[in-house]
Each structure stands twice: as structure tokens, then as C-alpha cells.
C-alpha positions as a printed NumPy array, in Angstrom:
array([[ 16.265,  -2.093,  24.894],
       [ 13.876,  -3.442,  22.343],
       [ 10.9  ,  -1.212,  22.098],
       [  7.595,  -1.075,  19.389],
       [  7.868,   2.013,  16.958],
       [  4.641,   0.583,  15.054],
       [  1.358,  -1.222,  15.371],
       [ -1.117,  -2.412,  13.244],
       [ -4.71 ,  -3.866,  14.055],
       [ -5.84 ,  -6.672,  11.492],
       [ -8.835,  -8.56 ,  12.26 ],
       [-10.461, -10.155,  16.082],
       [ -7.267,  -9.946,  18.42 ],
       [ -4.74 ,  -9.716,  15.909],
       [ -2.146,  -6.989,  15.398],
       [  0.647,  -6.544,  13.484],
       [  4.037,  -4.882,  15.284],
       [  7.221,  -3.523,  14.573],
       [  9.999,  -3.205,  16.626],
       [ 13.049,  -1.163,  16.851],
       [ 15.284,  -4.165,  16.017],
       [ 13.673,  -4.005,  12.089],
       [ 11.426,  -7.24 ,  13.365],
       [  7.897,  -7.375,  12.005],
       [  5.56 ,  -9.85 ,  14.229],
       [  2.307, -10.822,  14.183],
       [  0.664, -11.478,  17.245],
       [ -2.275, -13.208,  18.512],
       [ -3.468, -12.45 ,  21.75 ],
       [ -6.556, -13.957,  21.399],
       [ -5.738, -16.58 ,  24.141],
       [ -3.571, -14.238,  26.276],
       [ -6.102, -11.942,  27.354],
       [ -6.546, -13.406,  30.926],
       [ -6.935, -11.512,  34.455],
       [ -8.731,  -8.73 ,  35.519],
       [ -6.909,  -6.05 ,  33.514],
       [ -6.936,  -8.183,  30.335],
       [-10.155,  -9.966,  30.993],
       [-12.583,  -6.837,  29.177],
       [-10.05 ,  -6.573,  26.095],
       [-12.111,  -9.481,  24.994],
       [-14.774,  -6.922,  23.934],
       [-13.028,  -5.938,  20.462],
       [-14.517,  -2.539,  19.923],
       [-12.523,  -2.234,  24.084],
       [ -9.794,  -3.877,  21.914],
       [ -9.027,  -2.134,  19.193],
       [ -8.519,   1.274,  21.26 ],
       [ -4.606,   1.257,  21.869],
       [ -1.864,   3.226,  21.834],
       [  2.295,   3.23 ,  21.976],
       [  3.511,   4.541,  24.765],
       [  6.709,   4.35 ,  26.369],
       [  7.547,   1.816,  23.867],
       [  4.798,  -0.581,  23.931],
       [  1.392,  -0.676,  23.133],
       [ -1.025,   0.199,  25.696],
       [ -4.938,  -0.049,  26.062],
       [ -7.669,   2.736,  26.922],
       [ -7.662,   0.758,  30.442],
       [ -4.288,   0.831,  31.206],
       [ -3.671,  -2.824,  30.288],
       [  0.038,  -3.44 ,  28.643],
       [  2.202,  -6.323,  27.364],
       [  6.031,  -5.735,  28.088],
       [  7.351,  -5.495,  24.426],
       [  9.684,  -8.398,  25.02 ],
       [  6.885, -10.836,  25.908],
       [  5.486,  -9.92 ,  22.247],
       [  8.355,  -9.897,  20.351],
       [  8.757, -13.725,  21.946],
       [  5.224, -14.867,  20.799],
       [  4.934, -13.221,  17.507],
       [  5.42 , -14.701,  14.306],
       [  8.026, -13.139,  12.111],
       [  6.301, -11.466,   8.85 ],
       [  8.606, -11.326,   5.842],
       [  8.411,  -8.463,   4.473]])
């Protein structure tokens, strides 16, 4: 079950994640932040207050990305 063990914020709605596979993504959810649970993570300083739990990274408002979904649309960092 792939799952995040680490996340990093780096600038507007970018973070940086690792996975339990060894992976290292970067992710952009600038344009992914759609609906009414996603919809007020457009306010950064709502943003940027996040968590892991359960093996993914969840918001202050309950909002959460299944860890798969991320892993798809990250870019691989080299590291």
C-alpha cells in the first residue's frame, strides 16, 4: 500500500512528498484545488496548514488527496 512518510511545503501550492516506495515527487496542486472541500485551500496561509495522517497528507479542514492520486501527478525529484 503506498503511503507518504514525508512532506515538504515550497512556495504557492507546491509541496514536495515522499513516499514509502523511496519516490520523491513534486506536486502542484495549484489547478487541482476544485470543489467545495478544496475550493478555500486556495487561500495559502488555509494551505500551508497540513498534516500526515493515516498515510497521506491532510488539511486543517479535513480536505485529503488519496496518496496514489499524488504519487500519479508528481514529478519525480532526483535526489
Amino acid at each position: 500500500m503506498l503511503k507518504i512518510v514525508d512532506v515538504d511545503y515550497i512556495k504557492d501550492y507546491q509541496i514536495v512528498l515522499t513516499f514509502n516506495n523511496g519516490k520523491v515527487k513534486n506536486v502542484d496542486l495549484s489547478d487541482k484545488l476544485k470543489g467545495s472541500l478544496f475550493e478555500p485551500l486556495k487561500d495559502l496561509d488555509l494551505f500551508i496548514q497540513f498534516g500526515l495522517v493515516n498515510g497521506t497528507i491532510e488539511w486543517v479542514n479535513g480536505a485529503d488527496f488519496a496518496p496514489e492520486y499524488l504519487f500519479r501527478i508528481g514529478k519525480a525529484l532526483n535526489l
